[in-house]
C-alpha positions in Angstrom: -69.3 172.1 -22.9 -67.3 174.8 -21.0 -63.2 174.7 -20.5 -62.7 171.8 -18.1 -61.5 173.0 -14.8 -58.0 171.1 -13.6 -58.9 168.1 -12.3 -61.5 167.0 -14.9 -57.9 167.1 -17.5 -55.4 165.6 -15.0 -56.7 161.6 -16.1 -57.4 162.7 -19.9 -53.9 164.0 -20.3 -52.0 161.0 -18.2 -53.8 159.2 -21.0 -52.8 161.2 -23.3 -49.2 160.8 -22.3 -48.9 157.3 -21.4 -47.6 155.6 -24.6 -44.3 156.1 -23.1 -43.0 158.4 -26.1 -42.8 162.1 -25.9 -45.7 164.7 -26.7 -45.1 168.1 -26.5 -47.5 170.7 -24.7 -48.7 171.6 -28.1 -49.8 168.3 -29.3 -51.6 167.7 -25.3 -53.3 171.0 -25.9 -54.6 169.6 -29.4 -55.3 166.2 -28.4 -57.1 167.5 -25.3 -59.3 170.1 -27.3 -60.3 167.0 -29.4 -60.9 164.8 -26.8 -63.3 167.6 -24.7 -64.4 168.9 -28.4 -63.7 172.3 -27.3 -64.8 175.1 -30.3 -61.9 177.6 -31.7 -64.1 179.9 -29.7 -63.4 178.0 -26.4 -59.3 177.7 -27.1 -59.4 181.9 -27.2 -61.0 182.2 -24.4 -59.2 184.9 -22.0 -59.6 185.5 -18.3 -61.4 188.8 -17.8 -59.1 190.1 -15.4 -55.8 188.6 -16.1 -55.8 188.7 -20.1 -54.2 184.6 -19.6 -55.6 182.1 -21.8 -57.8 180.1 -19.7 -57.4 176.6 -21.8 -53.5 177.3 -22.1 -53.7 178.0 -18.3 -55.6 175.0 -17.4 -53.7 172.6 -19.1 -50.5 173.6 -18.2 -51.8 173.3 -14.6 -52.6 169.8 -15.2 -49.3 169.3 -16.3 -47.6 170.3 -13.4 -49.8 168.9 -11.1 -49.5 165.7 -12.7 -45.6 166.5 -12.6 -45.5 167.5 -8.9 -46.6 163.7 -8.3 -44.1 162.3 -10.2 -46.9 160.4 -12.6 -45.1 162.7 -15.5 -41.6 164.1 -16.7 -40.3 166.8 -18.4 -37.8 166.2 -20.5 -35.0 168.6 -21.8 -36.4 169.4 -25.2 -39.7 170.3 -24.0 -41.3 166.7 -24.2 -43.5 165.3 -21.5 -43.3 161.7 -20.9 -45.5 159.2 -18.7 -43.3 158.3 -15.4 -43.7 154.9 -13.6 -45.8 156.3 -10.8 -47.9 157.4 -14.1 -48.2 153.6 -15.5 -48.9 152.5 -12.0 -52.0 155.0 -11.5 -53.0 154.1 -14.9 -53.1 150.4 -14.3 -55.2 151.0 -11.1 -58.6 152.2 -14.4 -59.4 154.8 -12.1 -62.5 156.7 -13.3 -60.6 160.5 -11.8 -57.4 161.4 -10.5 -57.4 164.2 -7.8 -54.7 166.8 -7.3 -54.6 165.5 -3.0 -54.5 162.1 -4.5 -51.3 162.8 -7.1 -49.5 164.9 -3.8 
């Protein structure tokens, strides 16, 4: 399976998030490469061009997507938590969330 593009993570990582207590980016990234069961290889992975770290990238663009809609916080020591627009999404079982649909 190949690095999940944005929107495929944006549901798995509200998940992720949503027992209300707070997970930092490091334990999302690990608990997302379980979840997809991404290889060591995958995790490298750079952008040709760029040199960024694709996975790193993608996830952290999940996070703010999911933080421009307000379904997410940030809190001051680094910790995301779920926000109430996140337990209301989550209560709705939907089988995606879209990045038009969180703005």
């Amino acid at each position: 399976m190949p690095i999940p593009k944005i929107k495929p993570l944006l549901l798995p990582v509200l998940r992720i998030i949503a027992d209300q207590s707070g997970h930092s980016v490091k334990e999302i990234r690990e608990r997302v490469k379980v979840e997809f069961k991404l290889t060591d290889k995958q995790i490298k992975q750079t952008h040709p061009a760029s040199g960024i770290n694709v996975f790193v990238n993608r996830v952290a663009w999940a996070l703010a997507h999911l933080g421009m809609g307000q379904a997410i916080t940030l809190e001051r020591d680094g910790t995301y938590r779920i926000a109430k627009r996140g337990l209301t999404l989550l209560t709705e079982a939907p089988s995606e969330l879209t990045i038009k649909g969180l703005h």
